[in-house]
C-alpha positions, 0 to 999 in steps of 0.5 A: 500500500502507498500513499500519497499526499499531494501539495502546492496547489494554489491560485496563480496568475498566468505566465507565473510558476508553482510547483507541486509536490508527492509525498510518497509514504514508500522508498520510492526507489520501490516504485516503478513509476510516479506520475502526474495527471489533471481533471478540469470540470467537465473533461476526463483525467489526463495525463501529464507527466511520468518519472520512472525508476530509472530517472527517465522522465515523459512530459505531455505535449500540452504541457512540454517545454513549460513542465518538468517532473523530477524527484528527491530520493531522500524525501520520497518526492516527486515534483511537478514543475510549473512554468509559463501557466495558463488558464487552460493548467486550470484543473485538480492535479493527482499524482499516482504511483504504480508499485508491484501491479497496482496503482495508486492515487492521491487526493489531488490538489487544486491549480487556478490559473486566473489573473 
């Protein structure tokens, strides 16, 4: 079982920067990958970005070149590096984990991008 408790969510205005954090309750050297998705109202989940064990990382189209993901082995954290925001970054930001099989999610954190 992993938990994952996601944070830094917030109200920021476009063009700005924020960045999000996981906390996973594992050695995230234990888990095969970390990623991050969103859901804005009205529209399905949608990926947005993975950090795999080996320290690869995949950005979404939508969001490369503005977006990066990286981890710290030490503190079991991955983070979700926001740059040049949009209205359209507008959305609840879940991170989720896959570990021996089974995924996992956390509660997800809110980005307003609104000037």
């Amino acid at each position: 079982q992993v938990q994952l408790v996601e944070s830094g969510g917030g109200l920021v205005q476009p063009g700005g920067s924020l960045r999000l954090s996981c906390a996973a309750s594992e050695n995230i050297f234990s888990i095969n990958a970390m990623g991050w998705y969103r859901q804005a109202p009205g529209y399905s989940r949608e990926w947005v970005a993975t950090i795999i064990s080996d320290g690869n990382t995949f950005v979404a189209d939508s969001v490369k070149g503005r977006f990066t993901v990286s981890r710290d082995n030490a503190k079991n954290t991955v983070y979700l590096q926001m740059n040049s925001v949009k209205p359209e970054d507008t959305a609840v930001y879940y991170c989720n984990a896959i570990m021996d099989g089974r995924i996992y999610w956390g509660q997800g954190t809110q980005v307003t991008v609104s000037s």
